[in-house]
N, C-alpha and C positions, 0 to 999 in steps of 0.2 A: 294300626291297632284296632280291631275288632272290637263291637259293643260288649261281646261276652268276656274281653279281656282285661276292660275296665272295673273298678272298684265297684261294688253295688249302690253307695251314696251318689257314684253321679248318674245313675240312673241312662248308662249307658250312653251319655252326653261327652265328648271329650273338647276341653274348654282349648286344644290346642288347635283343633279343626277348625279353620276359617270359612267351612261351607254352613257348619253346624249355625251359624251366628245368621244365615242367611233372612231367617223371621224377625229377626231381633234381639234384643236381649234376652238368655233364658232365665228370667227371675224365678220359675218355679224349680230350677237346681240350685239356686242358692239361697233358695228359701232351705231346703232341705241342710243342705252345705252347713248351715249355722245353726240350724237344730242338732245335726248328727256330726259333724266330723269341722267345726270351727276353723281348726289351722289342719290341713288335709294338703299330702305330700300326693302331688297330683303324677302318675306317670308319664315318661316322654313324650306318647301317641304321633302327632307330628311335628313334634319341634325339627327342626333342622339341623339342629348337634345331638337328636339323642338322646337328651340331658331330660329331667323329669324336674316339677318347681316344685315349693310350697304354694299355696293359695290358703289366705286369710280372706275371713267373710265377714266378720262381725266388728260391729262401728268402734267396739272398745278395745280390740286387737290392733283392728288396723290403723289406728287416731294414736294409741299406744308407739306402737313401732313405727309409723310415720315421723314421733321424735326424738326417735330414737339413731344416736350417728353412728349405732350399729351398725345400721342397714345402708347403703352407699348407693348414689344413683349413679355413681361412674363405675363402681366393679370394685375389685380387692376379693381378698379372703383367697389368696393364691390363684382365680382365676385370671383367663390373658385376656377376655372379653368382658363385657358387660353394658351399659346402657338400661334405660326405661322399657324397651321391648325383652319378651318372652324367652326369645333367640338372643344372645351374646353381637353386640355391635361392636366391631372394631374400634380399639383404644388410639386415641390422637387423630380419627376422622370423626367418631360421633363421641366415644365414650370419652371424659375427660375433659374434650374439647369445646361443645356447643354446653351451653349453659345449664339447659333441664339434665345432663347426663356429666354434671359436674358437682364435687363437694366444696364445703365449710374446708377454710377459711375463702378459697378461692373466689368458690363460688358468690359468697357473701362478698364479697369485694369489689367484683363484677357485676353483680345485681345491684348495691348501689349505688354503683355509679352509674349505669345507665336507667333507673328505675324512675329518674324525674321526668321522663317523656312517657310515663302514664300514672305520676301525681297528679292530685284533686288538679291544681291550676293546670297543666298541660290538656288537661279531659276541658275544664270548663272552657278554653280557647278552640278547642276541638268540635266541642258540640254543636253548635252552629250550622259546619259545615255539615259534618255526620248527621243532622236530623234535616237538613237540605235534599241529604242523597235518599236518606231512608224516606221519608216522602214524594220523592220523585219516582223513587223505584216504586213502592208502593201504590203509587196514583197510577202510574200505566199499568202495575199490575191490575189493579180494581177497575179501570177502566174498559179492561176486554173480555172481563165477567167472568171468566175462568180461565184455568192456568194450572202450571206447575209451581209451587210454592217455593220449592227450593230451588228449581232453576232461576227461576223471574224473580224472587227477592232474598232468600235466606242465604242464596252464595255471593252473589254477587256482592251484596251489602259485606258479607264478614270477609270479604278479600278485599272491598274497597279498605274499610276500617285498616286494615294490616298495613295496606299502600301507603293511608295517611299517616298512618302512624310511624311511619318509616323516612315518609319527608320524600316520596318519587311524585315527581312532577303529573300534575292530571291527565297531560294529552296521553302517557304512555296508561293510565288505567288499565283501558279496556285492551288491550294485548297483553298487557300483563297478567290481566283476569282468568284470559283464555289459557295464557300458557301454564298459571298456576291451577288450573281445573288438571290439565294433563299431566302436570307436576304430578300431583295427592291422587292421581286416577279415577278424577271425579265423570272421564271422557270413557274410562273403560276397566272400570273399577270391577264389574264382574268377573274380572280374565285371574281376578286374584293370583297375579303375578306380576313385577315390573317388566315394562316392555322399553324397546329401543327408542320410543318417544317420548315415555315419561323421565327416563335418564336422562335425555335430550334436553327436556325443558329443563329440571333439573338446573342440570350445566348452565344452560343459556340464563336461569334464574341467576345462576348463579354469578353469573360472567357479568349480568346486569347492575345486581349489586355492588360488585367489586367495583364497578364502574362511578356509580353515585360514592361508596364508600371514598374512593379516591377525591372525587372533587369536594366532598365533606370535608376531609382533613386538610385539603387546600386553603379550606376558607374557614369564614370565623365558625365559633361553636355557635349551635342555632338549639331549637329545642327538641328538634325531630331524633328520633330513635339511632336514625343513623349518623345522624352531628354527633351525638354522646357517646355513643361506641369511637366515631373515630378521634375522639378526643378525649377519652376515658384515661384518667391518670389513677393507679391502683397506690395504697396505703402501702408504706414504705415498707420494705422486708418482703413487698407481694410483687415475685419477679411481672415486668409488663406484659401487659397481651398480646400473643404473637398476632401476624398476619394475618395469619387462617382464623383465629381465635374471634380477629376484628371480623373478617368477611362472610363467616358461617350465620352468624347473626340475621343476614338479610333471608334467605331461606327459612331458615328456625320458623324467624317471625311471620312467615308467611305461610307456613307449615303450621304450627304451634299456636299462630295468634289468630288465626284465620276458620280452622276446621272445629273447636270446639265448639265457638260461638255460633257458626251455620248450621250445624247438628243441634245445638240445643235451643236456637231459635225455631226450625223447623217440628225437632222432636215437640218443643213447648206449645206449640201454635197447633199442633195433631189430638194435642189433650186439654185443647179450650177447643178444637170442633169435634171434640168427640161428645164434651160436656157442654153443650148451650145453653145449659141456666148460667153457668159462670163466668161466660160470654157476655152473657146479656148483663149479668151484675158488676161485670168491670165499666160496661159501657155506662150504666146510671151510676157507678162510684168509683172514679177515678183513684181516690184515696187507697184502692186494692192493688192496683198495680205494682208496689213495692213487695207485696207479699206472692202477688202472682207471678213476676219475675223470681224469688225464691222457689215457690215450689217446680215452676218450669224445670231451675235448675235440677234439683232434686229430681226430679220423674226424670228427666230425661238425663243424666250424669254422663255426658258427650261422649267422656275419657274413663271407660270404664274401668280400665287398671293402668298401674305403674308395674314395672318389676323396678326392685332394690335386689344390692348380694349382701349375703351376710357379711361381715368384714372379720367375726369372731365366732365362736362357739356361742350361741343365745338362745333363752328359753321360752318361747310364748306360747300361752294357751297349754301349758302341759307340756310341750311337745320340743326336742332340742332341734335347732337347726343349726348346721354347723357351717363353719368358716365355708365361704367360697360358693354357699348352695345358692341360687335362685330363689326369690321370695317375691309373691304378686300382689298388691295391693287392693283388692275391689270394689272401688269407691262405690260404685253403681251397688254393688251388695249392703256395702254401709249405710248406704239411703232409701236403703228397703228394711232393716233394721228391725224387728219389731219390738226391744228392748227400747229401742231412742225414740221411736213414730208409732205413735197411734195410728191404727187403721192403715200401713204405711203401702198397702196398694191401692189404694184410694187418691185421686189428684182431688187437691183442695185448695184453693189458692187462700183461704183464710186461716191453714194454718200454721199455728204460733202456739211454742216456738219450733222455731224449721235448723237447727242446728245441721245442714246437710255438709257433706265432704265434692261437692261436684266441681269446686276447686283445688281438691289436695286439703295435707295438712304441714305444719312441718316446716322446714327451710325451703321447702320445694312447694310451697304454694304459690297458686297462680301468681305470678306478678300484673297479670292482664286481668285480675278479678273486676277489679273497679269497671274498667271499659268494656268486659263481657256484658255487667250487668248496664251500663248505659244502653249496649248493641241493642240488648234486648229490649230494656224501655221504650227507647225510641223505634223500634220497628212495631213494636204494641201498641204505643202511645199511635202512631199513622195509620194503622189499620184499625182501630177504635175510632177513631176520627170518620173514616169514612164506611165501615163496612157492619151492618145489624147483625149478620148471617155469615159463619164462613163454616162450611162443609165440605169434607171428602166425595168425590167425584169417583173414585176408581182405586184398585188397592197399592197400598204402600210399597214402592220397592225398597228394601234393606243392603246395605252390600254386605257382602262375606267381609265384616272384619270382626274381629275382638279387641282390638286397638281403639277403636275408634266406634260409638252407637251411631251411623253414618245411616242417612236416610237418602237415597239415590232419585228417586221420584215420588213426589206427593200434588196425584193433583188433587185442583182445589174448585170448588166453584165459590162466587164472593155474591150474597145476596143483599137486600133493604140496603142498596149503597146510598150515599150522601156526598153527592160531588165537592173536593176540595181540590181548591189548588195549590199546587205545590210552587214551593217556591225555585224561582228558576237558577240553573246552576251555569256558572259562567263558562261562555264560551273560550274552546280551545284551540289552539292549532294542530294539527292533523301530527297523528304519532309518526316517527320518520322510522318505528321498529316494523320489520316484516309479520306476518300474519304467524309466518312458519318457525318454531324457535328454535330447530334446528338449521335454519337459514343465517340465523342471528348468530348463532355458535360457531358455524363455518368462518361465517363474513369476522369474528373477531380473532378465529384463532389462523386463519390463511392471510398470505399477505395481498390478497385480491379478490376482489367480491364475483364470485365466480356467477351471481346470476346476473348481473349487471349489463342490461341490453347492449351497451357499447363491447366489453369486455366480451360477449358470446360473440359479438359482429367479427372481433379482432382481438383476438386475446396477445398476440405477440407483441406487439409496443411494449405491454407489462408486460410479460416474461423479461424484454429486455432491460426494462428499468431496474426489476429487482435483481438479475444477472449482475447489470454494472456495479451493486454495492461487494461482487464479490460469488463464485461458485457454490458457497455455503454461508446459507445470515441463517438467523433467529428472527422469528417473529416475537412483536412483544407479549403474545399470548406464552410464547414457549415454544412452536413447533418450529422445526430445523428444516428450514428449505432447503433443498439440493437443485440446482441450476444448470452448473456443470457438466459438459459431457465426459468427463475422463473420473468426474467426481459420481457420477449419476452410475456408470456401468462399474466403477470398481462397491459402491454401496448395492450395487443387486447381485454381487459377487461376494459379497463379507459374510460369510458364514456366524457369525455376531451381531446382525440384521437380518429382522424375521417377521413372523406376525405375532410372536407371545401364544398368550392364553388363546386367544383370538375369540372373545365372548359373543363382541359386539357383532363381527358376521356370523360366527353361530345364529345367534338370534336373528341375525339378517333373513339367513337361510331356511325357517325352520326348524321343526321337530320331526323322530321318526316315527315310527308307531309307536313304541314305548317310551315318545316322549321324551329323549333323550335329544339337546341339541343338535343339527344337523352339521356338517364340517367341510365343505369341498377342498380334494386336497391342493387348490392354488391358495388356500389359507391357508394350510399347514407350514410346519418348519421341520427338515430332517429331524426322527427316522420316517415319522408317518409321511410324508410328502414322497419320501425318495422309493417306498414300497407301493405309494399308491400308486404314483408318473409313470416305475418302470413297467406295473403290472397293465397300466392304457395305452402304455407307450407301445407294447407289442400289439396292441388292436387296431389303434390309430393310430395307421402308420402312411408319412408320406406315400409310399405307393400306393395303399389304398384311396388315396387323394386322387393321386394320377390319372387310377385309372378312370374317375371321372369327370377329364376334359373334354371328351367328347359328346360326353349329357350336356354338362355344365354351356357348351359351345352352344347346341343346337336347342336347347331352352333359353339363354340369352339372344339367341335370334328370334325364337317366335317371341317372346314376350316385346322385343323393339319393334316387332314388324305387324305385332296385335294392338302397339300403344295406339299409332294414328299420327295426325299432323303437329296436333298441339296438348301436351300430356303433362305431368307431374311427375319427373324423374326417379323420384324415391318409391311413387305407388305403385310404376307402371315395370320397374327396372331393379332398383336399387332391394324394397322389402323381398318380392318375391323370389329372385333367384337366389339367394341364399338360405331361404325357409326351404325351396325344393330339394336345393340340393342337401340338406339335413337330412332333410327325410329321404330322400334315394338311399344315402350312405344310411343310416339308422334303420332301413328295411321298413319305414312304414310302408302301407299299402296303398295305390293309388287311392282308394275310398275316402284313405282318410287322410289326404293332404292338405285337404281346405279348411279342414280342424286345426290339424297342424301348425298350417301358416299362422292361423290365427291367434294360436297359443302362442308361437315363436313370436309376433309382435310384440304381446300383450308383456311376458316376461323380458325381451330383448329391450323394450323400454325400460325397465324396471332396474338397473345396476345403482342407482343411487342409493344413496341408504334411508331406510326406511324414514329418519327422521326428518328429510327435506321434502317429503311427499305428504301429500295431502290422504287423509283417511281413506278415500276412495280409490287412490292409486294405489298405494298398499293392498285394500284389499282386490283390487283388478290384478295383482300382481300375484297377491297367492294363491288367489283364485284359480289363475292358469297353472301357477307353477304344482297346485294340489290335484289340476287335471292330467298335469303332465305326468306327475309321480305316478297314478293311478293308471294311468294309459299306459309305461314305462315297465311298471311291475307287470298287468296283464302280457304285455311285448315279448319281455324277459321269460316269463312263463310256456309262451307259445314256443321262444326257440329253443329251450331248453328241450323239451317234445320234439321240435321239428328246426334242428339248425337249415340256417341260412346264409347266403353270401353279403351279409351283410354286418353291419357292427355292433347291431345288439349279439347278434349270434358268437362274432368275438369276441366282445368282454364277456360271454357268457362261458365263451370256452377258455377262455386265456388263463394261464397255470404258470407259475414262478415259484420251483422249488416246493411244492405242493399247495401253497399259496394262491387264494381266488379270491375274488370281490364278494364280496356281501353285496345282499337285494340291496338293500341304501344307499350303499357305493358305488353301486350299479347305477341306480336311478340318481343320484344326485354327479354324478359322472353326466349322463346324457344330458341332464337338463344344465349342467355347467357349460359344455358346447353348445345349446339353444343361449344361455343369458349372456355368456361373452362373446363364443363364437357368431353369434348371427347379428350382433350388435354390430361389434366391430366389421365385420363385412360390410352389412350394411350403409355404414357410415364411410367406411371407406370409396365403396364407389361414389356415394354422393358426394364428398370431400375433392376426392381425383376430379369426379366431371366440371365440377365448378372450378375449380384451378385450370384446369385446362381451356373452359368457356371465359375465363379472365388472365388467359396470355394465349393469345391466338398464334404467338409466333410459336410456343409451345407445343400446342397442339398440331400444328402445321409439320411440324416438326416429325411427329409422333404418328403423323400419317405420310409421311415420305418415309419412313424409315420402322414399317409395323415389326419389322424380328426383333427390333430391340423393345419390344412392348414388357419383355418382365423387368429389364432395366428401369422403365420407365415408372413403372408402378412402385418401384424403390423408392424411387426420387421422389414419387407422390407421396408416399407413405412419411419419410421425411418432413416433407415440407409443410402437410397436415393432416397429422396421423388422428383418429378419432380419441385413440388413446392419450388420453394430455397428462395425466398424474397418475402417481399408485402412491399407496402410503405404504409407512413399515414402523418398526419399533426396534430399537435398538436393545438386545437381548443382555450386550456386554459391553463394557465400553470398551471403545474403537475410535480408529481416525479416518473423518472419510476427507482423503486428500490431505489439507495441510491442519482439519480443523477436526478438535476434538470431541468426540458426542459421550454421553452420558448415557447408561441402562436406564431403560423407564422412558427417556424422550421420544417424541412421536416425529418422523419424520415424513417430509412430502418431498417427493422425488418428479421433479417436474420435467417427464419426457419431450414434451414441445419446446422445450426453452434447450433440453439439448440435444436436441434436433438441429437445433440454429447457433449452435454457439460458434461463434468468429475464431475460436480456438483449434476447433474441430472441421470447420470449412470454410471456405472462400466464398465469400458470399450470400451467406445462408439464405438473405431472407427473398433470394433470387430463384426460383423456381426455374430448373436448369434438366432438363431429362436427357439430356448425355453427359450430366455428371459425372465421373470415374467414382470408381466406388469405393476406395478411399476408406476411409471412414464408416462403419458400420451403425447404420441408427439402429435407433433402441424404441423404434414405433412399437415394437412386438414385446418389450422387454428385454434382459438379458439375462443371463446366469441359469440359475438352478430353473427360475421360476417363466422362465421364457415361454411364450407363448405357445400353448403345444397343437392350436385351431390356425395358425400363420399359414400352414400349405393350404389350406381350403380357402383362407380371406385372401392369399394369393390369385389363387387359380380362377376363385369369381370374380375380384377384379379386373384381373387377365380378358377376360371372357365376356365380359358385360362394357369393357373400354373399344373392345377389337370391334365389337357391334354397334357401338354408342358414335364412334369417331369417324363412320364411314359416313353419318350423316351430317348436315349442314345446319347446327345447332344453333339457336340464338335463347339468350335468358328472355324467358317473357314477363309483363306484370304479373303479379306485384312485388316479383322478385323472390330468390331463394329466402326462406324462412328457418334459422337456426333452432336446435331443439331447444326442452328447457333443462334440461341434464345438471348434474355437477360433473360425471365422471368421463362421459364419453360427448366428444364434440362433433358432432354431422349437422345435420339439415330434417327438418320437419316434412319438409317441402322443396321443390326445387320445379319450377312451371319452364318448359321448352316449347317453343315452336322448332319444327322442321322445315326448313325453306328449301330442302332437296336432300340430293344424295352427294357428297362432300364430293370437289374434283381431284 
């Protein structure tokens, strides 16, 4: 929506645009707002459904309707959504279910009962500790003379508080801090969108919760937030709280209990260093603190609005809104007021009276009021303590929300300090949760901790353990392992097992130009898979593989015969000749192969999902894969001008029934052979070579007898395929083998486990290369979705073993080095000496 398409009262502001919020709050549009148009039917602009709200501005409307059980914080009035946000949130995961997005009587049933872990006694037992931490944090802040305000005390502090208030043990704090920054997007908050890490943590918050929730209700009731929920008994006639009901709680409060208080400590501390006399006059009158903590709130109103729906036909301000509409609260407006507040753009911390709404009003007022305004005492009360002078150093960053008055960076310098010491806070033992909370979420919901140095060493012991309970178990998270060989190939067979939606690698993968999720079609499920496969399948086509064994040959010799006497297998051997051979077949140009290569590393590392990589992997990953697309397109463009014998030039031409790929499909096609195809190569010669240099009779073998070398590379591929799992999701419910799965469940299909299964071969865990071939593994996959880069990770193995095995290999210090992958298992490293030429 266009400035000229809005109403002329907002002054071409539209309150749905999350960029518009990017300075701050706009109080000179609602100042007008409640001069000219009070209760004002705001149009859609960009909401997400379309849908257009009300917005109330003024303190006697919105205080009015706030007690009013017209208005619903869960939805009704014939809508199917609803919730406190703008946009309609789904009913029984937010709407309904977590407590701020719930009504009377329920709601009142549930807030009392958990509401005594932030009564007067539960705070005065709290305190103690809470002004322990807020001076600790405080003193090292002031200690290093300037700083970021909100990063170095205003978050930390309002996620510690949430922590304590929840009853999670101290060591796990500071991981939990981290991951609850990424949670609320406090790590990348300007992207103003959820990304695959903050869902990640998310989940992992989530999973963490569940975890203390359970051992809560094992034991006795305690006073902590999370004792009372899981021993909440509801007032009879009020059916009990489900599951979910118990476990959403622990987020809420860490979401809910956490963000208001760090924004209006921050905002409140920005408008005593804006103001230094009234700085100075807390410091000689303690006694003002009571009211300075008030107006903070008020100036800064953290939570700018609530949406409510109407539940009926209502009339405020003149104006009918009717059953079902959207209605927005704007507290932030209500405490600019100029009817309730003198002067009310003016911060004053003496004045009285301050009747502000920066808590709500209503059934839905804060339940955290009380420990908000502690938060804030006590971080006032620390830095009055030690600091004459506190001033802005450089400008404010805001984030894009209207949800939330969120202040991203404030730095600060802290002048006429006054050294105190803090009191010390007791020592812990070291948190046993991962840094990564997508590590944390793996490791609860698989039945093996897939980064676990041993398990990388040797992950089939565990493949066979969890086997023995059976070809198909459940993890207690929920996911459906598949173990089985006979169970593994008929599940990538089942046309009722798919990828779904397939959101989570969408976002894995990118956006296109127009920003539209990106899709490779090995994520797809027929029809789009089955039009995309046939239309590359005629490009990439085994013969075009074939014919280069010849390259493939005579670049696997120079590269073995450039290593030298004592090399690294993977740098010298393993990365490059299958980056070459990419680009041969893809028609790059000699010039630019060393680009190439480089790119092909950079993304061929990169198959894990975004959430177990560290921010700088991620971005080392799109990085390449944003040069690849760019290089890809420009390629595409050239042979469309000037065809080539090569495979850009075929998907370029390739025609199914008048049917052709789109540029995207193009370039997201090529770079899917760079991210899977050159991985798995990769790995696979380094996987082969080491198997081979740890069974010499093997090897020995394999060079008395080189014509059966593709045999061989079978057998390798079996025995340690790089490929170890794929996941899937069951579309419908089915049987895979004798056990029954559900639509919705997430399954892991663990190809290395049936590779090895005793059911499917004699001896599996026997490394045997004149195996009969028997038995068909499933290193590649199987079914629809079977691997369509197999001829090329063939033929470079073929190729890179026939050259590898003439010579007389020994593992050198300090030994082969496993990668750190989830997805794909090779070698990092892999150090040889040459002691000759093999006899």
């Amino acid at each position: 929506m266009t400035d000229q398409q809005l109403p002329p009262v907002l002054g071409g502001f539209d309150l749905s645009d999350q960029e518009r919020f990017a300075e701050g709050f706009p109080h000179h549009v609602f100042t007008r707002l409640r001069q000219e148009a009070p209760v004002f039917f705001h149009p859609p602009g960009r909401t997400a459904d379309g849908e257009g709200f009300w917005v109330l501005s003024r303190y006697a409307d919105i205080k009015a309707a706030a007690a009013d059980p017209a208005f619903s914080s869960q939805g009704g009035g014939g809508r199917a959504g609803g919730g406190t946000h703008i946009d309609d949130l789904a009913p029984g995961v937010h709407a309904g279910t977590m407590l701020n997005m719930m009504d009377d009587p329920r709601h009142r049933a549930i807030r009392d009962a958990v509401s005594p872990s932030v009564g007067a006694e539960a705070l005065a037992a709290m305190e103690p500790e809470l002004r322990a931490v807020a001076e600790n944090l405080v003193a090292q802040a002031v200690e290093r003379g300037e700083g970021d305000l909100m990063v170095d005390i205003a978050g930390p502090f309002a996620i510690t508080t949430a922590l304590m208030l929840l009853g999670v043990p101290r060591r796990d704090w500071p991981k939990l801090r981290a991951w609850a920054d990424v949670s609320m997007g406090f790590d990348d908050r300007e992207a103003g969108v959820d990304t695959e890490r903050s869902q990640m943590s998310r989940l992992a918050l989530y999973q963490y919760g569940t975890g203390v929730l359970k051992a809560r209700a094992a034991g006795e009731p305690g006073r902590d937030l999370l004792s009372l929920v899981a021993h909440a008994e509801l007032p009879p006639g009020e059916r009990p709280m489900s599951a979910y009901e118990r476990e959403v709680f622990f987020n809420l409060i860490l979401g809910a209990g956490s963000e208001p208080p760090r924004n209006a400590i921050a905002h409140g501390l920005l408008a005593l260093a804006e103001h230094p006399d009234q700085w100075k006059a807390l410091r000689e009158d303690r006694s003002l603190i009571p009211g300075a903590v008030e107006e903070m709130l008020r100036w800064s109103s953290p939570t700018p609005y609530n949406r409510r729906t109407a539940t009926r036909d209502i009339e405020v301000g003149g104006k009918l809104i009717k059953a079902g509409e959207k209605v927005t609260f704007w507290w932030a407006s209500a405490n600019r007021d100029e009817s309730v507040f003198t002067d009310p753009h003016t911060f004053d911390i003496r004045r009285d009276p301050n009747p502000h709404l920066a808590f709500g009003f209503g059934t839905h007022d804060c339940m955290g009021a009380a420990l908000g305004r502690l938060e804030l005492r006590l971080i006032l009360e620390a830095l009055l303590d030690r600091v004459g002078e506190l001033r802005t150093t450089g400008p404010v960053r805001w984030a894009r929300s209207n949800k939330h008055t969120v202040i991203l960076n404030m730095p600060v310098a802290y002048g006429d300090v006054t050294p105190v010491a803090a009191p010390p806070l007791p020592e812990q033992p070291p948190s046993s949760l991962p840094d990564n909370p997508g590590v944390y979420i793996i490791t609860q919901l698989l039945p093996f901790n897939p980064f676990d140095p041993a398990f990388r060493a040797d992950p089939y012991p565990v493949y066979r353990k969890i086997a023995e309970a059976g070809p198909v178990t459940r993890t207690p998270g929920g996911t459906v392992v598949v173990t089985g060989h006979r169970e593994v190939t008929a599940a990538l067979r089942d046309p009722l097992i798919g990828w779904g939606d397939g959101q989570s690698v969408s976002e894995h993968f990118g956006r296109d130009p127009e920003g539209r999720p990106v899709r490779q079609f090995i994520f797809m499920d027929p029809p789009d898979h089955t039009r995309l496969r046939s239309l590359v399948s005629k490009a990439f086509t085994a013969r075009a593989v074939e014919r280069l064994r010849p390259r493939a040959a005579e670049i696997a010799a120079r590269l073995v015969a450039d290593a030298g006497t004592s090399f690294d297998l993977m740098d010298a051997v393993a990365h490059p000749l299958p980056a070459l051979l990419l680009g041969e077949l893809m028609g790059v140009p000699d010039e630019n192969l060393d680009r190439f290569r480089a790119w092909s590393a950079a993304i061929g590392r990169g198959l894990d999902p975004d959430f177990v990589l560290t921010r700088d992997q991620v971005a080392q990953r799109q990085g390449a894969r944003e040069l690849f697309n760019q290089y890809f397109t420009e390629l595409a463009a050239q042979r469309r001008a000037e065809p080539a014998d090569d495979l850009i030039s075929a998907l370029v031409a390739v025609e199914q029934e008048g049917d052709r790929l789109t540029e995207t499909e193009l370039v997201t096609t090529c770079t899917l052979l760079i991210s899977a195809g050159y991985a798995l190569t990769v790995h696979l010669i380094g996987n082969s070579m080491l198997a081979l240099l740890r069974n010499p009779d093997q090897l020995a073998w394999l060079r008395a007898n080189p014509d059966r070398l593709a045999q061989a590379v079978e057998e390798l591929i079996r025995y340690d395929s790089p490929a170890q799992v794929i996941s899937r999701v069951v579309l419908q419910d089915t049987v895979i083998g004798d056990t029954p799965v559900r639509a919705g469940e997430a399954l892991l299909l663990v190809l290395a486990a049936a590779n090895r299964d005793p059911a499917a071969y004699d001896e599996p865990d026997r490394l045997d290369l004149a195996r009969s071939s028997g038995t068909r593994h499933v290193g590649f996959g199987h079914g629809i979705h079977f691997c369509l880069g197999a001829p090329l990770a063939r033929l470079a193995a073929q190729a890179a073993l026939s050259e590898l095995v003439s010579l007389d290999l020994e593992i050198a210090d300090p030994g082969p080095r496993p990668t750190e992958g989830m997805v794909i298992r090779g070698l990092s490293s892999l150090p040889v000496t040459v002691r000759g030429r093999a006899a």
